[in-house]
Steps between C-alpha positions, in 0.01 A plus 500: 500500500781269622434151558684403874775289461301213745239516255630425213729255659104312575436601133831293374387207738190483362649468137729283531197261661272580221772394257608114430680339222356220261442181639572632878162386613207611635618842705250658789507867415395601836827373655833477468836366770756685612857350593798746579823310271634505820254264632539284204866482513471399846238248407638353257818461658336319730324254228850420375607432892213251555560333187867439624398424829259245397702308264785468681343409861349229325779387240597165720159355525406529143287225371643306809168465638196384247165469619569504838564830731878584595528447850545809778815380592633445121454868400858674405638755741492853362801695557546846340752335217241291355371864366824485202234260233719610175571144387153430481257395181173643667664853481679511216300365256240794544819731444505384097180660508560835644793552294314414210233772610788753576638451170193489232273676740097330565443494131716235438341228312503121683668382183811755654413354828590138394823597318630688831397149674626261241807658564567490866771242631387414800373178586118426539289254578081352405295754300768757513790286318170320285454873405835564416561219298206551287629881428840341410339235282313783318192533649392871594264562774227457569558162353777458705302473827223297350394155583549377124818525566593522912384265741571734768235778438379472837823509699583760725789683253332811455312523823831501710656732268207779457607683786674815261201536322309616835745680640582754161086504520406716852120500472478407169378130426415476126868607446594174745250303294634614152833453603427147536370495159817575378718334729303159692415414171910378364403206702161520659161447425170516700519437858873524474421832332258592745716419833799743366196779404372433892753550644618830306192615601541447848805702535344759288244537773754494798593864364192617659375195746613366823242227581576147344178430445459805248772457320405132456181576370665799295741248297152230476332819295760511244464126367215302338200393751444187357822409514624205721779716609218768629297187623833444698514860626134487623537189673829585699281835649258278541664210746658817646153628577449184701818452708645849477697356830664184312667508198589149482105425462525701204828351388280130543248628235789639246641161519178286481381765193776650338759212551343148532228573246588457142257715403673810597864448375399353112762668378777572673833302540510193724125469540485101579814570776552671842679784340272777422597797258139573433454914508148465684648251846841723512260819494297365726794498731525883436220560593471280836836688583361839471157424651621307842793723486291830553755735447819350694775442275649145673184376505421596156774321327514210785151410428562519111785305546376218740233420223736271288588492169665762345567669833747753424304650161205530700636721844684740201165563387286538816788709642548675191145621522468560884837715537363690180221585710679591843805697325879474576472715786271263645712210487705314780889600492550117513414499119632838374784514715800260288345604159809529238415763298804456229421136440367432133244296477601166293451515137414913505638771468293609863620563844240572758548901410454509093232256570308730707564815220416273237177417690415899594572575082258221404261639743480862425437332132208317620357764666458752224425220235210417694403820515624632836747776589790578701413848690840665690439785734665764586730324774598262158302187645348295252207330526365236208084604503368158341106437393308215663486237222265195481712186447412357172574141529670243185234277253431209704719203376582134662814322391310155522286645222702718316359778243662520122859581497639799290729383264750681693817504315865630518617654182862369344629907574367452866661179509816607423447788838482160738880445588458404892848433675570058387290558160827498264656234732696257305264193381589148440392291163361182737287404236723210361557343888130556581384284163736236622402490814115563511403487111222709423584763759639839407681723686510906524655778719792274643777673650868421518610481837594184644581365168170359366479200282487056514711375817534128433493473883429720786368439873464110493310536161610466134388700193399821659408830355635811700260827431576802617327821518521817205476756845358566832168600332485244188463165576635217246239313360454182375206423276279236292195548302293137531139376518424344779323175409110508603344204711878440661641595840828672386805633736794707487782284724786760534879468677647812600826582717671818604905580528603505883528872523157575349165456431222592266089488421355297297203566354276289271260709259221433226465817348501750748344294762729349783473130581775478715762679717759356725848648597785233420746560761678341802136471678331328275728299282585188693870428350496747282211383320130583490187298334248661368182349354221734335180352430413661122172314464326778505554643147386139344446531140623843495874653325651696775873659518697360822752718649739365756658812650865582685431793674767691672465576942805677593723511212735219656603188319176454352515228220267240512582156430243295301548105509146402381250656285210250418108478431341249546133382404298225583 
């Protein structure tokens, strides 16, 4: 007897639910989603739009506006221009990782994953260049993310660039979740981890979920419970719960909690200061965004924005996830309507068209590795059938109180595969001017531009050192092992200009810790000079490794001129 062809359509369904591949999760047999490709190109189309949107509405008040709320009357105009975001790092950072994923396919191992970042040119910023600069100093992931040796674990790096691994994942959260595994982990670690892995899984929900709320509570599901981040999550829905009319009552408990307390931001960058980079306060912004917002796309990313901080990372995401949800047909014209579609994203090989295929291929992989199908019928319309998965959640860890690390390693032949764009620049032997000016110090990874080397005078001063650095990614680095003496108060008194034309960041290090930061530039050099004085009492009694740091900004006249290098103990 002949089997109908509906029936045994049901009968493929119902295999393709029953089946799941290793480490996929827990699957519910009884069910399984359907999404017509169709639908998910238009979807996730739309992701890709919101992230845009997002970023570059909120571009000019980045970080402008810390621990206070950006003012009605401050917030950017949108016109449909803004859309054209192809310059920016929040987008094409994310990019390294697709094309990694489109070229060694979901097996690839995170080791592969770290070469494909160590190499990118661009330049990056907090745990993403802390990341980076481990990889190129030799240390694989997931070393490379660790606290041991980042002090930006729980910055917002992998949170505000997550959004790929939800949008190649329709339905499918442990993919999301493993992805960050292989990805959030170059230069994340727990609740920076867990923010990227949140938000994934928020945008793998919008596939199938309209109300905020939902999808909120979808991305909580897919991250450890007794995490602060989740802690975070909980509390936002519930200050929601009790002024569902005001968000800036909500926004008052985010700051006063996830801002003002210490106890929340341990371990992210600029946790004693106004600026806050801390994954769990930037996704509470998210998430204020998307609940107050209730499915209008202006007041999504307005709301997002008009939190603070880092206001244009945070509208890409909410955006991201909320036009995922409504689909591109959905959308205003005012955001779809001066889209360049031949423009190339910075630093890719992507415009806004290959991005989209590259997406739909990665998809289609995900769905069949997680033991789905893709049914066509006889009209040719596909459809991707996916089973209902439970999200299975990363180990529980807490940068502050870090688990063992892995003796994570780069081996000499993978090494010799990290050649990013500035690596082979030409270096400069300093290390003769640097003993006569600073003896003791040593010098690596100087560069030649600007002619480095002793200037017996320069800017008012005499016998000063001009550094410059090896590329846009590798900083030049000047460094002493010492022992700082116990039962002493000891400083570092430094004397730093800039050329004219230029600027540059310097950054003071013990290991891989940051003690200090400061840009030495026009604003904050008075005459072309700046004083800096770090107290280094701390490490009493102890043999550190100091690292004064001349870190590129814009690739423009960026030497740094060092009249004074002294410690001092007493």
């Amino acid at each position: 007897m002949k089997t109908p062809r509906k029936n045994m359509a049901a009968i493929f369904v119902l295999l393709a639910c029953l089946t799941s591949s290793p480490g996929a999760g827990a699957v519910d047999t009884s069910a399984c989603r359907r999404l017509s490709v169709e639908a998910y190109r238009d979807k996730m189309a739309a992701g890709w739009i919101g992230q845009m949107a997002g970023v570059g509405w909120g571009a000019p008040t980045e970080f402008r506006y810390r621990g206070v709320i950006i003012p009605e009357n401050e917030v950017p105009k949108w016109t449909p221009r803004t859309i054209n975001q192809f310059q920016q790092d929040d987008l094409y950072v994310e990019m390294t990782f697709l094309r990694s994923l489109a070229i060694h396919g979901f097996d690839l191992s995170i080791r592969q994953a770290g070469i494909d970042f160590a190499n990118s040119g661009y330049q990056l910023w907090h745990a993403n260049r802390a990341g980076r600069e481990n990889l190129r100093k030799g240390i694989a992931p997931p070393d490379s993310g660790h606290p041991r040796f980042s002090r930006h674990s729980d910055d917002i790096d992998y949170q505000i660039e997550a959004d790929y691994a939800g949008l190649i994942a329709p339905g499918m959260p442990n993919v999301a979740i493993a992805l960050g595994e292989k990805f959030g982990r170059i230069m994340n670690y727990g609740d920076g981890l867990y923010g990227g892995q949140f938000v994934a899984g928020m945008y793998a929900a919008a596939f199938f979920e309209r109300n905020p709320r939902k999808i909120v509570e979808a991305g909580l599901a897919c991250i450890p419970a007794e995490s602060q981040y989740a802690g975070m999550v909980r509390d936002v829905l519930r200050w929601y719960d009790e002024a569902p009319e005001n968000w800036q009552s909500t926004w008052r408990h985010i700051d006063e909690t996830y801002h003002r307390s210490m106890d929340h931001r341990r371990y992210a960058c600029g946790s004693d200061h106004d600026f806050n980079i801390d994954a769990k306060y930037n996704g509470a912004c998210i998430i204020t965004g998307l609940l107050y917002g209730a499915g209008n796309p202006d007041d999504t990313m307005v709301i997002a924005m008009r939190c603070g901080q880092d206001s244009d990372c945070n509208p890409s995401n909410a955006g991201g996830i909320l036009f995922t949800a409504l689909g591109l047909k959905q959308l205003p014209a005012r955001f779809t309507s001066a889209l360049d579609r031949s423009a190339t994203f910075s630093h890719t090989l992507y415009n806004f068209d290959t991005l989209l295929k590259t997406c739909e291929k990665l998809a289609r992989q995900a769905v069949v590795r997680s033991g789905g199908r893709i049914e066509m019928d006889g009209t040719g319309r596909e459809t991707f059938v996916i089973p209902v998965t439970t999200p299975k959640p990363s180990a529980l860890e807490k940068s502050w109180a870090p688990g063992p690390i892995a003796h994570s390693r780069f081996t000499r032949v993978e090494r010799k595969r990290i050649n990013p764009p500035g690596w082979s620049a030409p270096r400069t032997d300093l290390s003769e001017a640097v003993s006569a000016f600073a003896p003791g110090w040593r010098v690596r990874d100087c560069g030649d531009a600007m002619e480095p080397g002793l200037r017996a005078k320069w800017g008012g001063r005499e016998n000063v050192l001009l550094t410059h650095p090896l590329s846009s990614g590798i900083p030049c680095v000047l460094y002493r092992d010492l022992t700082i003496p116990a039962g002493k108060k000891t400083m570092l008194h430094l004397a730093v200009g800039h050329d004219e034309r230029g600027n540059w960041d310097l950054a003071v290090r013990v290991g891989a810790r940051e003690l200090f930061r400061t840009s030495v530039g026009k604003e904050t050099a008075r005459n072309g000079w700046l004083d800096a004085d770090i107290d280094l009492t701390e490490y009493a009694g102890q043999p550190i490794q100091l690292e004064l740091c001349n870190e590129a900004t814009g690739w423009h006249y960026e030497g740094a001129y060092w009249a004074g290098i002294t410690i001092e103990s007493r």
